[in-house]
N, C-alpha and C positions, 0 to 999 in steps of 0.2 A: 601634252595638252594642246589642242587647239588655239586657234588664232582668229579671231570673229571678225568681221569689216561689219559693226554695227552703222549702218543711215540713218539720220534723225532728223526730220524736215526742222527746224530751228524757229521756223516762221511762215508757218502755214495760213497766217493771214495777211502774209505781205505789207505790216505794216513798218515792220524796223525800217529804221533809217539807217545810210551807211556805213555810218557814227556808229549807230546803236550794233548794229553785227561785228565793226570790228573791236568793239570795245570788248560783246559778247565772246567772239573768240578768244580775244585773251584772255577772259576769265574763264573762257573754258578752257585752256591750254595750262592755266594753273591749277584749275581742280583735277584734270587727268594727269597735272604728273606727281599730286600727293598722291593718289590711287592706282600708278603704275600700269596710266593708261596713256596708250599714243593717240592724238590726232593728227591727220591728213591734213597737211596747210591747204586747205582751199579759202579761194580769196572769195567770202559769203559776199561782200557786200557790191561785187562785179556781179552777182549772181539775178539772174531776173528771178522774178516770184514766181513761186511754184519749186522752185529747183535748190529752194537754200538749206541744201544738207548737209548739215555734217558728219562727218564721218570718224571714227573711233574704232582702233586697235584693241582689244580686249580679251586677253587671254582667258579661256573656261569653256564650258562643255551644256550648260543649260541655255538654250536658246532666250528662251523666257526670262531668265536675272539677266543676262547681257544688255537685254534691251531694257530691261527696267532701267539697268543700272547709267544705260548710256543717257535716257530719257529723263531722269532725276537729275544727272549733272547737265543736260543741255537747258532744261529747264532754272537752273540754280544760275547758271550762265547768262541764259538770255530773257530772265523774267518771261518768259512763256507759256503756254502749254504748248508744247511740242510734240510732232506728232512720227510716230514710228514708220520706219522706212524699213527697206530690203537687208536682211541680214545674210552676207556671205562667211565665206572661210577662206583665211590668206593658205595656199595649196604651194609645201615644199616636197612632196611629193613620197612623203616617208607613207611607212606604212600608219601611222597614228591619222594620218588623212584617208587611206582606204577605209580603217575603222571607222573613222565621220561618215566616211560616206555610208557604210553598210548601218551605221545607225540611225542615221537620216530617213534612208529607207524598213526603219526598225528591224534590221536583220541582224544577226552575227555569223561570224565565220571565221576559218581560219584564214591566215595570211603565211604565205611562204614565199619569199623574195629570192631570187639566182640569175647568175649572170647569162644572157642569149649565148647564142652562138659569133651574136657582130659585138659583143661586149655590154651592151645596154641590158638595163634590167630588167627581166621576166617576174611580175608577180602570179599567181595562181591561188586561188582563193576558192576557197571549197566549201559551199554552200548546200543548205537541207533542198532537196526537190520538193518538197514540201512550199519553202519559198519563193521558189519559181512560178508557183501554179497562181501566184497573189501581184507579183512585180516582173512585168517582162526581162528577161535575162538582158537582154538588146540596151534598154536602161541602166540598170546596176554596171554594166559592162562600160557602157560610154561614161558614165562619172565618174567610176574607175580609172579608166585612161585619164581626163581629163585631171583630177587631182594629185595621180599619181606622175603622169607625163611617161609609164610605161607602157611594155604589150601585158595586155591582162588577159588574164586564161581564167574560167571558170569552171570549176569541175563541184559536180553534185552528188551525194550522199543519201 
């Protein structure tokens, strides 16, 4: 399973005080660890307005409950309405992160991992032509590397 970097503006009207964000932190630091969530120590309340997000560790695969879920506890946290920010993916470079990626772009494929010829590792992943004619190959291919941190080969079916 994946690893999400949920952002959650905390205070998108700039009104907490520096009291009030780091109080908020803390209570958000104790609801995410009944719920076996991590958060990011950022120091919110150095933060100028506009920029006060926090951020949340959150292991799952549905984009959508992640952020629900980060947004219910940031809210619980900082008496707010909070407002939803950029969701990534922490990238350890396995193949369950090529999967993210080829799902991201709603694709699937196979994934077959081997070692080059300098030792590092070659993934190959073999996708419908069918999917190429929808999502430039040049795309798929760079998030590929990028997640995976190998050389990616894609071969089409």
């Amino acid at each position: 399973m994946r690893t999400a970097v949920v952002r959650v503006d905390v205070d998108p009207s700039g009104e907490l005080s520096p009291d009030q964000l780091t109080e908020g932190m803390a209570a958000l630091c104790a609801l995410a660890g009944q719920a076996d969530v991590a958060v990011v120590d950022n120091n919110l309340a150095a933060m100028p307005k506009g920029r006060r997000e926090a951020e949340l560790l959150i292991v799952g695969a549905d984009p959508e409950e992640l952020k629900r879920t980060a947004m219910v506890m940031c809210a619980n946290a900082f008496g707010t309405q909070p407002a939803a920010g950029v969701l990534t993916y922490v990238s350890r470079g396995t193949d369950e992160d090529a999967r993210g990626v080829l799902a991201g772009f709603g694709l699937a494929g196979e994934i077959s991992r081997s070692s080059g010829d300098d030792g590092f590792d070659v993934i190959v992943v073999t996708l419908r032509k069918t999917d190429l004619e929808r999502i430039p190959e040049s795309r798929i291919h760079t998030a590929l590397e990028a997640s995976t941190n190998c050389e990616v080969h894609i071969r089409t079916v």
